[in-house]
MMTF fields as JSON, N, C-alpha, C and O atoms, coordinates in Angstrom:
{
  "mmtfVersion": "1.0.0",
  "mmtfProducer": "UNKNOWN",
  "numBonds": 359,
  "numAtoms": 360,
  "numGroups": 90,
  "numChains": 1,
  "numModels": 1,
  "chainsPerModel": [1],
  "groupsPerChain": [90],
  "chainIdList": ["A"],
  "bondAtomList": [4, 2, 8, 6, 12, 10, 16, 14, 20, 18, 24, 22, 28, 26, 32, 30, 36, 34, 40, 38, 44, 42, 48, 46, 52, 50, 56, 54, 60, 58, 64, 62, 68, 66, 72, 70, 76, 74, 80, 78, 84, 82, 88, 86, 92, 90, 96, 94, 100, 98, 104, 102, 108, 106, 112, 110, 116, 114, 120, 118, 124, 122, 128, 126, 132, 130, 136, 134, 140, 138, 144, 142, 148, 146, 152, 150, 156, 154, 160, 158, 164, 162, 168, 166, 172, 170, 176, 174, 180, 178, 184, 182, 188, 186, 192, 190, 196, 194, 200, 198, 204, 202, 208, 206, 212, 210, 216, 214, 220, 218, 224, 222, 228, 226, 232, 230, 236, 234, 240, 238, 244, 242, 248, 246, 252, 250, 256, 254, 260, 258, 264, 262, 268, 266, 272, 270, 276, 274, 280, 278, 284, 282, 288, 286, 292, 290, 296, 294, 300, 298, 304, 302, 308, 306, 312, 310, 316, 314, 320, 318, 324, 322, 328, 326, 332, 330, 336, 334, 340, 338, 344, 342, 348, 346, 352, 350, 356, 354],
  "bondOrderList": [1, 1, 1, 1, 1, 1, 1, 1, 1, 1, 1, 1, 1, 1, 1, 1, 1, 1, 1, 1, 1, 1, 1, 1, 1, 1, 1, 1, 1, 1, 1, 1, 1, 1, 1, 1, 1, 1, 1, 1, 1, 1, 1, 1, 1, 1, 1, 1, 1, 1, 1, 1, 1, 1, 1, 1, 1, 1, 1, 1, 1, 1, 1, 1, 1, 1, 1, 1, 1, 1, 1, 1, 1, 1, 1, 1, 1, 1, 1, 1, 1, 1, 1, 1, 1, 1, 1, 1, 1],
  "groupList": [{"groupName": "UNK", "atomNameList": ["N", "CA", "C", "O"], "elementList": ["N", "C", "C", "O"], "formalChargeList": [0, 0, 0, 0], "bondAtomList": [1, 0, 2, 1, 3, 2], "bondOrderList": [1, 1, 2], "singleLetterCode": "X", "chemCompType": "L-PEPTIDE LINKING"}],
  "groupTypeList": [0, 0, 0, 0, 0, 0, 0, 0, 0, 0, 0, 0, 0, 0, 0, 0, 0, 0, 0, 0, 0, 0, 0, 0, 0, 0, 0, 0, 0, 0, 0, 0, 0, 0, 0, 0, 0, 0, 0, 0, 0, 0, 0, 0, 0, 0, 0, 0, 0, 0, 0, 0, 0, 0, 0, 0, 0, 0, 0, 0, 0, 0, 0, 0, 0, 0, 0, 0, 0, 0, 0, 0, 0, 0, 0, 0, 0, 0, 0, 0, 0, 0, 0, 0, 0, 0, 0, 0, 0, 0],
  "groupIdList": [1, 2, 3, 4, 5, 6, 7, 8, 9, 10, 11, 12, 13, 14, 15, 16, 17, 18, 19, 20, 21, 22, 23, 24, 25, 26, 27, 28, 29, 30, 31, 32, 33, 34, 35, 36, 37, 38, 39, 40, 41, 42, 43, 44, 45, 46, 47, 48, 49, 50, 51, 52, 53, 54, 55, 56, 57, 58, 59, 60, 61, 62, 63, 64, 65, 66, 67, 68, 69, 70, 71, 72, 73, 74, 75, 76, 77, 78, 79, 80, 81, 82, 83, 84, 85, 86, 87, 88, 89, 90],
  "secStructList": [7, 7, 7, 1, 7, 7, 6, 6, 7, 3, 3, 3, 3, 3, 3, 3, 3, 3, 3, 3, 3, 3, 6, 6, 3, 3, 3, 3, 7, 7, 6, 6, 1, 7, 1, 7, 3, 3, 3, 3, 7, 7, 7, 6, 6, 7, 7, 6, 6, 7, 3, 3, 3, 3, 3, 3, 3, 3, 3, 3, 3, 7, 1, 1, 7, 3, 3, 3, 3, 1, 1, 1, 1, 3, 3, 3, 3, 7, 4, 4, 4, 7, 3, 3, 3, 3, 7, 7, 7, 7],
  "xCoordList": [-6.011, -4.662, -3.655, -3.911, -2.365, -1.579, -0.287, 0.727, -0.39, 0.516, 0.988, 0.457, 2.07, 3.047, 3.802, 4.22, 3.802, 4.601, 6.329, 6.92, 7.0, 8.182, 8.728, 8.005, 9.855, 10.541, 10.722, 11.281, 10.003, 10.052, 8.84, 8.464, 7.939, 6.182, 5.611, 6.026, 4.852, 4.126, 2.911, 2.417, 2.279, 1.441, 0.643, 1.135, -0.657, -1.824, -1.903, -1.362, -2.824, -2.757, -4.309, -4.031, -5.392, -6.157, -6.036, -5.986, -5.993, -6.079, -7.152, -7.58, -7.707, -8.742, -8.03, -7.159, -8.886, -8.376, -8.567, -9.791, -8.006, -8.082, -8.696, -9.888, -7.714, -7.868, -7.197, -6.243, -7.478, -6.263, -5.301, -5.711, -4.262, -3.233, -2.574, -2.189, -2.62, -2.069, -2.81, -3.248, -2.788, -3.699, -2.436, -2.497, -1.794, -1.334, -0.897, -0.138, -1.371, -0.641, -2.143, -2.957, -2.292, -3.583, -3.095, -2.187, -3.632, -3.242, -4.463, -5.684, -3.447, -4.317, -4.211, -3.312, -4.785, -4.695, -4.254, -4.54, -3.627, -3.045, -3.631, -3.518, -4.256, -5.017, -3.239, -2.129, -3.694, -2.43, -1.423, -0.412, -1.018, 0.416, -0.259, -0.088, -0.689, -1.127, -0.275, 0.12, 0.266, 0.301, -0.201, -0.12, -0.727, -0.463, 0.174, 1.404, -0.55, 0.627, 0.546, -0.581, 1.245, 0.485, 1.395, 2.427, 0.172, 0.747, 0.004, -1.04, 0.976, 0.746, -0.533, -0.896, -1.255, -2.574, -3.222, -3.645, -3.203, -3.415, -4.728, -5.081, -5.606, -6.767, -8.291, -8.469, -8.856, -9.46, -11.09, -12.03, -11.223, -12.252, -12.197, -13.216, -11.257, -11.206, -11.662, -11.164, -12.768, -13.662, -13.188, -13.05, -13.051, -12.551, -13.418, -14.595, -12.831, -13.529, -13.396, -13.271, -13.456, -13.173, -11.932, -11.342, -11.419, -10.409, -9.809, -10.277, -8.667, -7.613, -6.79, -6.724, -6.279, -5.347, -3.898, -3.519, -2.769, -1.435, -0.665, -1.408, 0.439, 0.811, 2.535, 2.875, 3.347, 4.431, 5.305, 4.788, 6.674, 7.174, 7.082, 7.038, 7.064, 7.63, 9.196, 10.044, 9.392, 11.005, 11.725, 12.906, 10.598, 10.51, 9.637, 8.832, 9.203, 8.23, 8.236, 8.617, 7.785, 8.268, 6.938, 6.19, 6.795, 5.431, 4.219, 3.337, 4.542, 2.69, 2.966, 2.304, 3.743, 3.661, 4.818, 5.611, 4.651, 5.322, 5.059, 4.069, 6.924, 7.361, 7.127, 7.353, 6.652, 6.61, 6.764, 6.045, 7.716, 7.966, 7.016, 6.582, 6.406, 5.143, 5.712, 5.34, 7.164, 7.993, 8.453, 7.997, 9.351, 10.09, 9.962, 10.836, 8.869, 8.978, 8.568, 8.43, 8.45, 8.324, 7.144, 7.26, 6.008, 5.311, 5.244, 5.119, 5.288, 5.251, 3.922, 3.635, 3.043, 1.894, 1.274, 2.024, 0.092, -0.192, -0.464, -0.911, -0.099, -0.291, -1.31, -1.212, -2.724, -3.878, -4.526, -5.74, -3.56, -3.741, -3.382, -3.952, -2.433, -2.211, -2.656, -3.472, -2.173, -2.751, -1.822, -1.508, -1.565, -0.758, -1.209, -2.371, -0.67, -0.903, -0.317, -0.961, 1.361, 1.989, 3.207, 3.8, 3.462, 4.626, 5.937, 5.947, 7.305, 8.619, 8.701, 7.894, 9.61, 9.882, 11.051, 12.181, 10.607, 12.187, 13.311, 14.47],
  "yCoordList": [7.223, 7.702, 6.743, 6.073, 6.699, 5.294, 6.394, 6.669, 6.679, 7.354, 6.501, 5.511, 6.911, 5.947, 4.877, 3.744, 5.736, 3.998, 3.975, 4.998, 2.733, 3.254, 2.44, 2.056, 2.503, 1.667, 0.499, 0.15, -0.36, -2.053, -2.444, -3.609, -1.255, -1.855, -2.153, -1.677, -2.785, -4.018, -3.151, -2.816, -2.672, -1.761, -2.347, -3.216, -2.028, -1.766, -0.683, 0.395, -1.049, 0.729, 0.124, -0.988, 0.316, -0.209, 0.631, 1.86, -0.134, 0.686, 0.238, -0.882, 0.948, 0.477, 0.409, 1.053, -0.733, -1.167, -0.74, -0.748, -0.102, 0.852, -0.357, -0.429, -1.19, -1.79, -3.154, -3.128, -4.23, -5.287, -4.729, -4.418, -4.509, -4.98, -5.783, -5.603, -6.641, -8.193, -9.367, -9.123, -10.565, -11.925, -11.914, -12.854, -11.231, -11.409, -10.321, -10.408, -8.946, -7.592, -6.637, -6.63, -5.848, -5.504, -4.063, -4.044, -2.577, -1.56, -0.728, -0.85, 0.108, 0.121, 1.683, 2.165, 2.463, 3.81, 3.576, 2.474, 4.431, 4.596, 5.826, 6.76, 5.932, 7.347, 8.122, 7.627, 9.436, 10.556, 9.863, 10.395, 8.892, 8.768, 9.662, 10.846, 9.605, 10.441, 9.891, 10.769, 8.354, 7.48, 6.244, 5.278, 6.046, 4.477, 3.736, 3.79, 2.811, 1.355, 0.397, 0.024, -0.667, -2.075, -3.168, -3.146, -4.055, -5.087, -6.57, -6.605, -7.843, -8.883, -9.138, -8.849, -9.629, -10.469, -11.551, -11.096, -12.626, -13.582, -13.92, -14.835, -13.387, -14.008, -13.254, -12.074, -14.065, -13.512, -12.887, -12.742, -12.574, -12.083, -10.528, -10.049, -9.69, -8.438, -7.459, -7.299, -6.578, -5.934, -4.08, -3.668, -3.354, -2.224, -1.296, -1.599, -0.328, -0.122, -0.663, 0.001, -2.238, -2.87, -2.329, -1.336, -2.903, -2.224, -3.685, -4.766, -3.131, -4.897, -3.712, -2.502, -4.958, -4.643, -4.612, -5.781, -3.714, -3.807, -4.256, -4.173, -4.738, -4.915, -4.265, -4.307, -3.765, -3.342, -3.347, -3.654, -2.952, -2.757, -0.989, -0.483, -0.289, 1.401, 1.414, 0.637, 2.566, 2.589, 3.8, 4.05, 4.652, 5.93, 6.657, 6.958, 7.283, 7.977, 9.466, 9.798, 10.522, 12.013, 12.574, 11.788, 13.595, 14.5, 13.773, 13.087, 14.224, 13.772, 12.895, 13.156, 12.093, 11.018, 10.31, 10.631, 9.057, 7.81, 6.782, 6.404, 6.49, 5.298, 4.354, 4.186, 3.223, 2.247, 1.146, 1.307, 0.042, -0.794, -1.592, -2.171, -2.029, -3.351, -4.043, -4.613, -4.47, -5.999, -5.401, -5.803, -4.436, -4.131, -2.286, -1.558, -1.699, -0.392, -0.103, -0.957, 0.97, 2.229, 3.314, 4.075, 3.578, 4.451, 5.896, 5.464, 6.728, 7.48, 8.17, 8.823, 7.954, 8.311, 9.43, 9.705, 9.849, 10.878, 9.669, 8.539, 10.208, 8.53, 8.348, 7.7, 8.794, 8.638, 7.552, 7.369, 6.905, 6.569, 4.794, 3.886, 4.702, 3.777, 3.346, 3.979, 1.83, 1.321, -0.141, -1.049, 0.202, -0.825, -2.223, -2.276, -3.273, -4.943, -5.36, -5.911, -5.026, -6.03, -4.98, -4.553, -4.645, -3.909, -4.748, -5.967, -3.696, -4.214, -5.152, -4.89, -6.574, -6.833, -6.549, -6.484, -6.332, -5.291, -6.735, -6.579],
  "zCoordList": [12.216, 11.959, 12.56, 13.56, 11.838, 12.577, 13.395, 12.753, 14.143, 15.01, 15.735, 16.238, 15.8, 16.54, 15.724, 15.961, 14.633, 13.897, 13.652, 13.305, 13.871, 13.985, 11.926, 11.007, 12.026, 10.805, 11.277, 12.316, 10.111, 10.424, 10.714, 10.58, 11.247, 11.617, 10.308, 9.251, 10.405, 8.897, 8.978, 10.055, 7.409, 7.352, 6.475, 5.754, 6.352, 5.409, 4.66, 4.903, 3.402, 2.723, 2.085, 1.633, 1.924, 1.663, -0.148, -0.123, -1.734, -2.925, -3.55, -3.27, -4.406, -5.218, -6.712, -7.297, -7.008, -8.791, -9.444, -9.577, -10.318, -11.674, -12.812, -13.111, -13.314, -14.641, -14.435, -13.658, -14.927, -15.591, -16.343, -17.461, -16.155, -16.989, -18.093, -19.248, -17.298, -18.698, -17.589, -16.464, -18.239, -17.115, -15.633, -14.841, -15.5, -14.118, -13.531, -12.565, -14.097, -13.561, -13.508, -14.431, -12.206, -12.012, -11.641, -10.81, -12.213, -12.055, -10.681, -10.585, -9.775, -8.449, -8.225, -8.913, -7.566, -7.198, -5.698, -5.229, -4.932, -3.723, -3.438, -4.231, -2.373, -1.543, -1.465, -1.272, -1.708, -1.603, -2.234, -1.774, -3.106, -3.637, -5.006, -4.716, -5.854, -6.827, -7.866, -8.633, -8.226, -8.81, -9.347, -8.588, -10.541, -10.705, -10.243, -10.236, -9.715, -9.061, -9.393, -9.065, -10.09, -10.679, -9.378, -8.708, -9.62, -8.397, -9.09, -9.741, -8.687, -9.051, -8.668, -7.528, -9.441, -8.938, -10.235, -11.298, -9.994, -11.076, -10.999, -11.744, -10.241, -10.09, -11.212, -11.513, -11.459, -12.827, -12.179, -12.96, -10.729, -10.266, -10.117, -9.62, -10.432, -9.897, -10.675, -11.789, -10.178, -10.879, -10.32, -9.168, -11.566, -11.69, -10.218, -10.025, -9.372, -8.3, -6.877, -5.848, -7.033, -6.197, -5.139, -5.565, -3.692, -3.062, -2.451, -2.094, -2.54, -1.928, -0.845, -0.629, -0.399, 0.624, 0.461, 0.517, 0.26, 0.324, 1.218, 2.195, 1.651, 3.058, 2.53, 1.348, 3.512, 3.217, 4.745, 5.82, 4.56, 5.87, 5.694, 4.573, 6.765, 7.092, 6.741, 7.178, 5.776, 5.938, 6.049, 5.813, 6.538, 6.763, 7.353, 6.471, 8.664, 8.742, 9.082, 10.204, 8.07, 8.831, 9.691, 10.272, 9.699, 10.538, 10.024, 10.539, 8.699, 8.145, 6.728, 5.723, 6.726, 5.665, 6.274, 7.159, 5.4, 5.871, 4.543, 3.917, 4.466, 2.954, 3.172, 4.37, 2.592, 3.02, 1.731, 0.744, 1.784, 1.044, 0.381, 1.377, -0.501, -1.384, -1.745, -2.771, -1.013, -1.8, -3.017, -4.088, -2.973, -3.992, -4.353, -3.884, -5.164, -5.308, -3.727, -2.851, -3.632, -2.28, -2.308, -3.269, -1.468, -1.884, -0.484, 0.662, -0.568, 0.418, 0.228, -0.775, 1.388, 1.491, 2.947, 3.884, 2.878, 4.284, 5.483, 5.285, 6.626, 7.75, 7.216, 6.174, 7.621, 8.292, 6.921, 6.839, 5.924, 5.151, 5.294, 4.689, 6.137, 6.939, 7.828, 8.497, 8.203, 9.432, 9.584, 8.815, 11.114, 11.348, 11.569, 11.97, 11.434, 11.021, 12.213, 13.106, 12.29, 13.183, 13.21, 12.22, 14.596, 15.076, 14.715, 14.543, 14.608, 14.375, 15.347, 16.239, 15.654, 16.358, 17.037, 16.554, 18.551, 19.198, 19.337, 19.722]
}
């Protein structure tokens, strides 16, 4: 569980790959967002199942979920779904 996280801490979300998309757009599942997510990936090795890593900043965290940025859209997910990389710098 990532407790203790403030806004600005650099996060992980570990997703697994749904499908290709198009040769540079790869469609991903997010634990508890209960969305499709497509995210850049140009690389022609990624096999449906498989799990990559997200990285985002926190830009929100309440009791039991926390938003967090992927370089552009926003996903709000349950913590324990997270995991912190690299704290805000104070």
């Amino acid at each position: 569980m990532a407790s203790g996280l403030n806004i600005g801490d650099e996060v992980a979300i570990d997703a697994t790959i749904i499908r290709r998309v198009t040769d540079d757009r790869i469609s991903v599942s997010i634990p508890t967002y209960g969305f499709p997510h497509s995210v850049r990936d140009s690389t022609t090795k990624v096999v449906k199942g498989q799990t990559m890593e997200l990285i985002g900043s926190v830009t929100r965290v309440e009791k039991d979920a926390v938003t967090v940025s992927l370089g552009g859209p926003v996903v709000t997910v349950a913590l324990d779904v997270v995991r912190r990389v690299t704290p805000r710098a104070r």
